[in-house]
C-alpha positions as CSV (number, residue, x, y, z in Angstrom):
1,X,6.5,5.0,-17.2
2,X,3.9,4.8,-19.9
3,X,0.0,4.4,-17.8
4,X,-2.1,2.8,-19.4
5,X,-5.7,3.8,-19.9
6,X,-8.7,2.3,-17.3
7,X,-11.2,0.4,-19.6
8,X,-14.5,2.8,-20.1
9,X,-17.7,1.2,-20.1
10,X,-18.2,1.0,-23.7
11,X,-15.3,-1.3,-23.8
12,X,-16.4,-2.9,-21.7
13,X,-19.2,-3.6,-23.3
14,X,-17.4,-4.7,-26.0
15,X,-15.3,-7.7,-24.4
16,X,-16.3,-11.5,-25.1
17,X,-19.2,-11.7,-22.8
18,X,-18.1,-15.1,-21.3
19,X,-15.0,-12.9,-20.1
20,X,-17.3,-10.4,-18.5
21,X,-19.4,-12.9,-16.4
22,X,-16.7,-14.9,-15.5
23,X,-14.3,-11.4,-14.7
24,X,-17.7,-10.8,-12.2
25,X,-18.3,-14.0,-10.8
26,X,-14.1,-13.5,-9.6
27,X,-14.4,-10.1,-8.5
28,X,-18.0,-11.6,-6.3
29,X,-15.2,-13.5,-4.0
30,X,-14.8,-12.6,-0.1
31,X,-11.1,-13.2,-0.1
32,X,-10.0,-10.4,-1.3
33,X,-10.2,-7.0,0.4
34,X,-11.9,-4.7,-1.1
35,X,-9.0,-2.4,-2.0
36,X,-7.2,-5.8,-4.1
37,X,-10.5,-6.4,-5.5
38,X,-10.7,-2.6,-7.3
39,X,-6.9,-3.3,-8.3
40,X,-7.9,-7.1,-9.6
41,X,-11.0,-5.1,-11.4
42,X,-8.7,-2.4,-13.1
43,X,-6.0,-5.2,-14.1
44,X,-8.3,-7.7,-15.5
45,X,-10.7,-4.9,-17.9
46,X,-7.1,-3.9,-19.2
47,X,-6.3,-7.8,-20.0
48,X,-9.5,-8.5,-21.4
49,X,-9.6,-5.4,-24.1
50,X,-6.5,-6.1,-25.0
51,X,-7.7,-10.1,-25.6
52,X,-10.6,-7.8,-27.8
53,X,-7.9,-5.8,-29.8
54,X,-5.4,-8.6,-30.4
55,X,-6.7,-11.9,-29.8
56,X,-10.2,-11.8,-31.8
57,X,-11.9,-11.5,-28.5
58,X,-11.8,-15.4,-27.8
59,X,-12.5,-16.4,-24.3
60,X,-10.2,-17.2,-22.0
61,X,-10.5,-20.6,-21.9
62,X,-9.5,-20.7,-25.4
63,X,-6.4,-18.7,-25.1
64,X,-2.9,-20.7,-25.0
65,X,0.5,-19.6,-23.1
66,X,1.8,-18.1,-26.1
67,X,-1.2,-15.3,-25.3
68,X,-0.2,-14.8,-22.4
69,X,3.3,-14.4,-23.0
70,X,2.4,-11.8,-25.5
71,X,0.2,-9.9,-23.0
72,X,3.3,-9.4,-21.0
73,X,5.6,-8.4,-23.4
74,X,2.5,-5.9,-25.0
75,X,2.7,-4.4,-21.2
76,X,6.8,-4.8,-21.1
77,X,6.5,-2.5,-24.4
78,X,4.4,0.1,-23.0
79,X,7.3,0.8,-20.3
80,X,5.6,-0.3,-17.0
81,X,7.6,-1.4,-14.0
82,X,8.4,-5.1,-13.3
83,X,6.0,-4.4,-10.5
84,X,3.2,-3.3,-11.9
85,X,3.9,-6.5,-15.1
86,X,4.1,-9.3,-12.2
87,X,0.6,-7.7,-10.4
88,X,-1.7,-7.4,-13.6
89,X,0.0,-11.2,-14.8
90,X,-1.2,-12.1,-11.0
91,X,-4.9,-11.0,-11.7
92,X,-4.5,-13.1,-14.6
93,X,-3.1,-16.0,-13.3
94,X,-5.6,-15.7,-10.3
95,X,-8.3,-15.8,-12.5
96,X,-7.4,-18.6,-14.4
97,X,-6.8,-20.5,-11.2
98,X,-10.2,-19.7,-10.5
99,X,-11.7,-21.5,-13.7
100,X,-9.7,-24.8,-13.5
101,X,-10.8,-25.3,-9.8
102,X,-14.8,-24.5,-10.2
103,X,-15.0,-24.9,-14.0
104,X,-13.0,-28.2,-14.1
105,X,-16.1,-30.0,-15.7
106,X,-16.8,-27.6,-18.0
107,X,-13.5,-26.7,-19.4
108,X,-11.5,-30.0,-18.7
109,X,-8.3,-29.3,-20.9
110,X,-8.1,-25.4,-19.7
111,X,-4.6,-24.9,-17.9
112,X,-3.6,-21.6,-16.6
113,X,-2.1,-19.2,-19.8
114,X,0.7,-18.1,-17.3
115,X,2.6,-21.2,-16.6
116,X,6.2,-21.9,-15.2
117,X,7.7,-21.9,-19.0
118,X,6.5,-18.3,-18.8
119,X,9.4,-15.8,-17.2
120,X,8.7,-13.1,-14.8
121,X,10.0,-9.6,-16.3
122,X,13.2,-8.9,-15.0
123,X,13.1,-6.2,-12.0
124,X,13.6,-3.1,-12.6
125,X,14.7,-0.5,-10.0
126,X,13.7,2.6,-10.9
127,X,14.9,4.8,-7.5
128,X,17.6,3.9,-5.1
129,X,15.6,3.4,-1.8
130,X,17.2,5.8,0.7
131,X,15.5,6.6,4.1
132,X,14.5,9.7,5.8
133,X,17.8,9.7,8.7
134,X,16.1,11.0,11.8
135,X,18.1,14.6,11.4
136,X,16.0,14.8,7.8
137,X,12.5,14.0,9.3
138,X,12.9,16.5,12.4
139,X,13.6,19.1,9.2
140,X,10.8,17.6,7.8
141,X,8.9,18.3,10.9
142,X,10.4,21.4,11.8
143,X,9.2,23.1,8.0
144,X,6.1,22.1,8.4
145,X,5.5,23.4,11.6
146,X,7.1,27.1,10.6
147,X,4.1,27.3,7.3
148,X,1.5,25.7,10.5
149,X,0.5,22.6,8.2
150,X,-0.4,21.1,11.0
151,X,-2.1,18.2,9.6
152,X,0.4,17.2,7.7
153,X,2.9,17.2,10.8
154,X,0.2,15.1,12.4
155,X,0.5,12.6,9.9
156,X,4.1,12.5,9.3
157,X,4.7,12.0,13.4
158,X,1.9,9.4,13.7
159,X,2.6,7.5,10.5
160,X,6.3,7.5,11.5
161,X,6.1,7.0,15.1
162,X,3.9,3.5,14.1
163,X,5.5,2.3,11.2
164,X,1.6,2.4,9.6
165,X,1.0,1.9,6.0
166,X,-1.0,4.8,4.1
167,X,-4.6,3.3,4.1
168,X,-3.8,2.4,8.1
169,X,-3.5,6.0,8.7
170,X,-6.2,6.9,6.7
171,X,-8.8,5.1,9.1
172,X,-7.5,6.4,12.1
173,X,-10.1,8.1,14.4
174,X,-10.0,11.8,16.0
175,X,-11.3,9.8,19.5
176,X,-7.9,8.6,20.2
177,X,-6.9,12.0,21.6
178,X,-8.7,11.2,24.2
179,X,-7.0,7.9,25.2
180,X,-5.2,6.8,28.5
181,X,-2.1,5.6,28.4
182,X,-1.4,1.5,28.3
183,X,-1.6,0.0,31.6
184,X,0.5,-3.1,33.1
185,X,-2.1,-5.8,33.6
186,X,0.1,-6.8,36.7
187,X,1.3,-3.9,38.3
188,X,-1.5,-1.4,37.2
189,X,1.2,1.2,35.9
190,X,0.7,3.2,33.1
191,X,3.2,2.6,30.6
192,X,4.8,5.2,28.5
193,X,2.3,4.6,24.8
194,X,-1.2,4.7,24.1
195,X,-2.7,2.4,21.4
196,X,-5.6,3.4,19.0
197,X,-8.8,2.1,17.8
198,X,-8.8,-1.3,15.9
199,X,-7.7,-0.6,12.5
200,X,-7.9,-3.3,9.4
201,X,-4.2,-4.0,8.1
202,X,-2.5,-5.1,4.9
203,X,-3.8,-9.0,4.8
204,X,-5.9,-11.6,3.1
205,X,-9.9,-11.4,3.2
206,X,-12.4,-8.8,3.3
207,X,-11.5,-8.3,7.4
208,X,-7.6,-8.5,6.8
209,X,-5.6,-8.0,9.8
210,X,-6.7,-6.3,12.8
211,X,-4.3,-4.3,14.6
212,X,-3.9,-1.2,17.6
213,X,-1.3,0.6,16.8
214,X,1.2,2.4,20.0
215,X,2.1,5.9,19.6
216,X,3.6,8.2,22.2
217,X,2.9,11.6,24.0
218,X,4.9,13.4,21.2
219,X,2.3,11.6,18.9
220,X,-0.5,12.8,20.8
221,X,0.4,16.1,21.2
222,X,0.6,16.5,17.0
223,X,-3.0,15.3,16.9
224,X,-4.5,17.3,19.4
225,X,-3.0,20.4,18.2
226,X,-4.2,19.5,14.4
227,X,-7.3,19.3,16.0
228,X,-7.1,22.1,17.8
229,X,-6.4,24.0,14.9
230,X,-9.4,22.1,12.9
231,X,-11.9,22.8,15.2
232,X,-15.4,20.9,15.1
233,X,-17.1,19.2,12.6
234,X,-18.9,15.9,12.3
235,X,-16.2,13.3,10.4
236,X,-15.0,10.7,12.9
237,X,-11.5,11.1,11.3
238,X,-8.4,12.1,12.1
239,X,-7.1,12.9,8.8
240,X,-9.3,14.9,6.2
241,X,-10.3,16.9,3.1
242,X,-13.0,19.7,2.6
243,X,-15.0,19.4,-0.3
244,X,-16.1,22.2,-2.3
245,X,-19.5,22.5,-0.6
246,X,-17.4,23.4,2.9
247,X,-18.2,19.4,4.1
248,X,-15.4,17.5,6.1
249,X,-14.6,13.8,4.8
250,X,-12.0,11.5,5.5
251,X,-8.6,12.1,3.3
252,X,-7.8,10.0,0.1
253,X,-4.9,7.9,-0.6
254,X,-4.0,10.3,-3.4
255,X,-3.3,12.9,-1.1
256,X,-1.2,11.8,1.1
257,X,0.5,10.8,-2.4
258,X,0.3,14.5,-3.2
259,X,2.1,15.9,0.3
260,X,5.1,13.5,-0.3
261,X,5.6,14.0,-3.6
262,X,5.3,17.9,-4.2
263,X,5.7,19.3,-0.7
264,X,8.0,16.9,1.4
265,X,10.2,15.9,-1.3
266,X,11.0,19.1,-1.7
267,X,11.8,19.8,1.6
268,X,14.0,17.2,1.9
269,X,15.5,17.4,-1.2
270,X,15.0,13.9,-2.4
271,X,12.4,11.4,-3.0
272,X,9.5,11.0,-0.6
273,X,6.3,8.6,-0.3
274,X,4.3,7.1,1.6
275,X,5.6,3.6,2.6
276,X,9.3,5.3,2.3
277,X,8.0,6.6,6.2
278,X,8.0,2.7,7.5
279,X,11.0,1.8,6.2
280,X,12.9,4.9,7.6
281,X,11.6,4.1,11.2
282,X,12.6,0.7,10.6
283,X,16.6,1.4,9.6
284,X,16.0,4.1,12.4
285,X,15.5,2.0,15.0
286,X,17.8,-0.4,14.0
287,X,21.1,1.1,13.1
288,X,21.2,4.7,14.9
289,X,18.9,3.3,18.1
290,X,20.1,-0.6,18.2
291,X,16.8,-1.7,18.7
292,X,16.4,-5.8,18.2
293,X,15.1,-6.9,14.8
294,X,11.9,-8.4,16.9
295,X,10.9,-5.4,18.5
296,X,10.8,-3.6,15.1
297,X,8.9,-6.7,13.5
298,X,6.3,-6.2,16.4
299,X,6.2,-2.3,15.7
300,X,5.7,-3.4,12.1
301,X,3.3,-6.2,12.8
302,X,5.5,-8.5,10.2
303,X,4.9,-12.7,10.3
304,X,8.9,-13.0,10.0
305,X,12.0,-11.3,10.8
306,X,13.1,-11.8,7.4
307,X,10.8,-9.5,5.9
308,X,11.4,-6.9,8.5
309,X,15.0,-7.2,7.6
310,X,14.0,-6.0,4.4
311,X,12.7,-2.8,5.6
312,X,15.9,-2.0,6.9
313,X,18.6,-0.7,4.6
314,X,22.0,-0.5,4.9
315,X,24.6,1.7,3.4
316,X,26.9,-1.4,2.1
317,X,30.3,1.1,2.6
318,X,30.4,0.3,6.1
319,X,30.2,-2.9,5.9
320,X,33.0,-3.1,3.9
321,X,34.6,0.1,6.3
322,X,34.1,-2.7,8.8
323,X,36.1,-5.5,6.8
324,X,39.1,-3.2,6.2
């Protein structure tokens, strides 16, 4: 996959200024979280220079669906997933939706460049999504432990053990070592999982959705020995990165990128990455432990069991083994 270039700031420059304000004035919105809103930023700088090199730098509300359909195919061209096509023809969309709701007066004939007539690429599957079984992950585990990377064994248990997304495990907090367990609001007992901090999930708005996540003693016992072996230091988080200077800071997305692509992947023997650790607990729990689709889709904090289902994957053989 060809990646295109971000847009530098004399490019920028460069763009129709209508395109600019208006790109701004989209980006000023509080309904997008602030991760969606660098992604929007990214997408819509790449749109608009290419509106500079191959549409004479008109504004957008002079551009027609034939545009629009040549953006696509200009991406299409460049070799990018169906994926990442439908999310920067989003940002366009969105921002077009934008301009006929507040700019209606203004710009009375404007319709959205990316209408119905317009097809979305044809999706492309580039890896055949197959799960960590729980044998690989104990490996996994068992590695790591042997060369003492004991933060990334503290991840991999606690990102497993919650079904958490990569930016969910990011913000958690080194305080929840020190936790008590769940109690039964009736009875008083303690029940056999903790549950962290607060932590902002996948969702729309700034605030998205707020969730505690449960994790077990086996959980807990990878975190305090991480940091045990990390000793003090001022960052609140669990999960971090020194800088050059020697100062402690809380991890990037790119690195837990890093550890599944060149060091668990390797380990394994087949592709590894961050979200593929939610989907393994998922089928996990489902087909070797027969848990009930609504006890994952609570783990998971899904709206519907249908998208839970989707998590899960089965190995269509034995449903036909099953037939026969």
């Amino acid at each position: 996959m060809e990646k295109i270039k971000e847009v530098t700031t004399e490019e920028w420059e460069q763009v129709n200024e209508f395109n600019r304000q208006i790109t701004q004035e989209f980006l000023e919105q509080q309904h997008l979280s602030p991760q969606t809103l660098k992604q929007y930023e990214s997408a819509l700088k790449i749109f608009f220079r290419w509106v500079k090199d191959y549409c004479q730098n008109k504004p957008i509300t002079e551009l027609k669906p034939r545009d629009a359909l040549r953006y696509q195919n200009y991406l299409i061209s460049r070799n990018l997933s169906s994926n990442a096509v439908k999310f920067k023809r989003s940002a366009v969309s969105s921002l077009c939706g934008y301009i006929e709701l507040y700019y209606a007066d203004e710009y009375p004939l404007f319709r959205n460049i990316y209408n119905k007539k317009i097809p979305n690429p044809a999706k492309s599957l580039r890896y055949n999504k197959e799960p960590l079984t729980e044998e690989e992950f104990n490996m996994l585990i068992e590695e790591l432990k042997k060369r003492e990377e004991w933060q990334m064994v503290a991840y991999l248990i606690f990102t497993y053990t919650t079904g958490c997304r990569r930016e969910e495990s990011r913000q958690l907090l080194k305080e929840v070592v020190n936790y008590s367990k769940v109690k039964d609001p009736k009875t008083g007992e303690e029940k056999n999982y903790y549950l962290t901090h607060e932590i902002r999930c996948k969702g729309r708005g700034k605030d998205g959705k707020i969730r505690r996540f449960p994790y077990d003693d086996y959980t807990m016992e990878a975190l305090k020995k991480w940091l045990e072996v990390r000793g003090e230091d001022d960052c609140p988080y669990m999960f971090v990165t020194k800088t050059k200077d020697g100062k402690v800071r809380q991890i990037s997305a790119s690195t837990f990128n890093y550890w599944c692509q060149e060091i668990f992947s390797e380990i394994v023997g087949k592709r590894v990455h961050p979200h593929l650790l939610r989907s393994s607990r998922a089928t996990n729990l489902a087909l070797a432990e027969n848990k009930s689709i609504d006890a994952i889709q609570k783990l998971l904090g899904h709206e519907s069991p249908d998208t839970t289902q989707i998590y899960i994957v089965k190995n269509s053989d034995d449903e036909i083994d099953e037939i026969f």
